[in-house]
N, C-alpha and C positions, 0 to 999 in steps of 0.2 A: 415522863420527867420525874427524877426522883421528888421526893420533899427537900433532902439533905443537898441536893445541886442549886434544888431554888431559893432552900434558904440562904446557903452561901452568896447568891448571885443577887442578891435582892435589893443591897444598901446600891450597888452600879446601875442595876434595873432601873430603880424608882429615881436616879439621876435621869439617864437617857430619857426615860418619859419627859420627866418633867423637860429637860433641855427639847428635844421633840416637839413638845406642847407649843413652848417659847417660840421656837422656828418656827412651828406651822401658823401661831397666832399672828407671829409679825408679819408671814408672808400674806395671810388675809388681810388686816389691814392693811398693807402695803400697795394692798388689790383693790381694795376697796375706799379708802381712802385718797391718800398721795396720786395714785395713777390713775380711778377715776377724775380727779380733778385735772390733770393733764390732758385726756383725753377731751374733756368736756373745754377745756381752755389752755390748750396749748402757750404756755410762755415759755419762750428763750431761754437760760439762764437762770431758773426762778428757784432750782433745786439746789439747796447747800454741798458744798463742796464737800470731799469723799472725805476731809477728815474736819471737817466745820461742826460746829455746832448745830444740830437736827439731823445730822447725816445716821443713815440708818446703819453705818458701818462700827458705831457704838453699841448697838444693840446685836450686831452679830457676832462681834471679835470681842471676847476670843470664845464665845458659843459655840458657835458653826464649827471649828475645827475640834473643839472638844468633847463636839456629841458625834463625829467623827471618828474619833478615837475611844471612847467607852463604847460606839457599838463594837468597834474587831477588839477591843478587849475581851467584852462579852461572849463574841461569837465565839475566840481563841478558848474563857472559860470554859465554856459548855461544850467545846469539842467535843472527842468520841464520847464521852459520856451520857449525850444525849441522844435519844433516838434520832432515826433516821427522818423521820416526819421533822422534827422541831429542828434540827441541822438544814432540811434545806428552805425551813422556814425565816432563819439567820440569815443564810445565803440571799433571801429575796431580801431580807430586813434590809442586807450592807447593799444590795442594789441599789433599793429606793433611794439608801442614804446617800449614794454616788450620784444618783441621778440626779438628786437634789441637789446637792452643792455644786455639781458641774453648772447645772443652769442656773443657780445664781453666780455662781465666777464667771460667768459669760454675759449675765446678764448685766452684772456689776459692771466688768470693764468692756465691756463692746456699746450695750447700750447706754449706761447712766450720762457718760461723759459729753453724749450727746443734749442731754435735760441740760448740765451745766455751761455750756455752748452758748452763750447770749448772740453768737451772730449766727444761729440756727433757723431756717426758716419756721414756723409754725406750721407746714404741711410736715415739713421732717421733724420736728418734735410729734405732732399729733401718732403721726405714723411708725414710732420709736415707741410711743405708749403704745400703741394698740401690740406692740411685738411685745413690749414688755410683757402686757397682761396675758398676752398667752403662751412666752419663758416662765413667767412667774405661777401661773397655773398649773404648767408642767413640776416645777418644783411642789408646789401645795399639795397635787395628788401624791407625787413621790414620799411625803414628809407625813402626810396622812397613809397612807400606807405602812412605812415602816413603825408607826405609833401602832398602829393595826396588829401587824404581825409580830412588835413587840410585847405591849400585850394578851395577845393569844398563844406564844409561843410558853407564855408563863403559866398556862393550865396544868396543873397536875391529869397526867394521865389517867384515863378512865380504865 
């Protein structure tokens, strides 16, 4: 990777990260927080509505589709210009980043609306968290990954 591609690409770079960070931090607490306590005591109902006040849907919009979009901006920047190694390291970058957002858009609208359900049973709330927690882990490794191969992609060549 030249110096002159990474400088240029740096002020986008050092966004994605940071947005990256943001994602992967919320989906940890998320994990660890919020859904263990579901898990641990399933309530009906007891999760703020998708656009209520707590709703984690503040803290991802308009995030989530923004670090979306500066990774294939990225990827588009450094096109052929960049070696072959760090192209299909992009490549896996925009995977992970798919991969992530799919499983939270699934996870958002297939499971959440079940937490907000007050005539839900508690074995089907209980059993909606334990999926969650491992959509949501799915997204976490994905999200950590692409921070991964985002910054490693950014090494000046040896």
């Amino acid at each position: 990777m030249t110096p002159e591609l990474l400088r240029r690409t740096r002020p986008v770079s050092v966004a994605l990260t940071a947005l990256l960070a943001m994602w992967l931090f919320g989906n940890l607490y998320e994990e660890l927080v919020p859904n263990l306590q579901l898990i641990a005591n399933p309530r009906p109902g007891t999760v703020p509505d998708l656009f209520a006040v707590g709703s984690p849907v503040f803290y991802y919009l308009p995030w989530a589709p923004i670090t979306v979009v500066l990774a294939v901006v990225l990827r588009v920047r450094f096109g052929a210009a960049a070696p072959p190694a760090a192209r299909r390291a992009w490549d896996r970058l925009l995977g992970c980043v798919a991969v992530g957002a799919v499983a939270k858009i699934l996870l958002i609208t297939q499971v959440n609306p079940v937490f907000r359900d007050p005539s839900a049973s508690r074995d089907v709330v209980h059993g909606q968290a334990v999926l969650w927690a491992f959509g949501n882990g799915v997204a976490i490794i994905a999200v950590a990954a692409a921070l991964v191969l985002l910054t490693s992609s950014r090494l000046p060549a040896e």
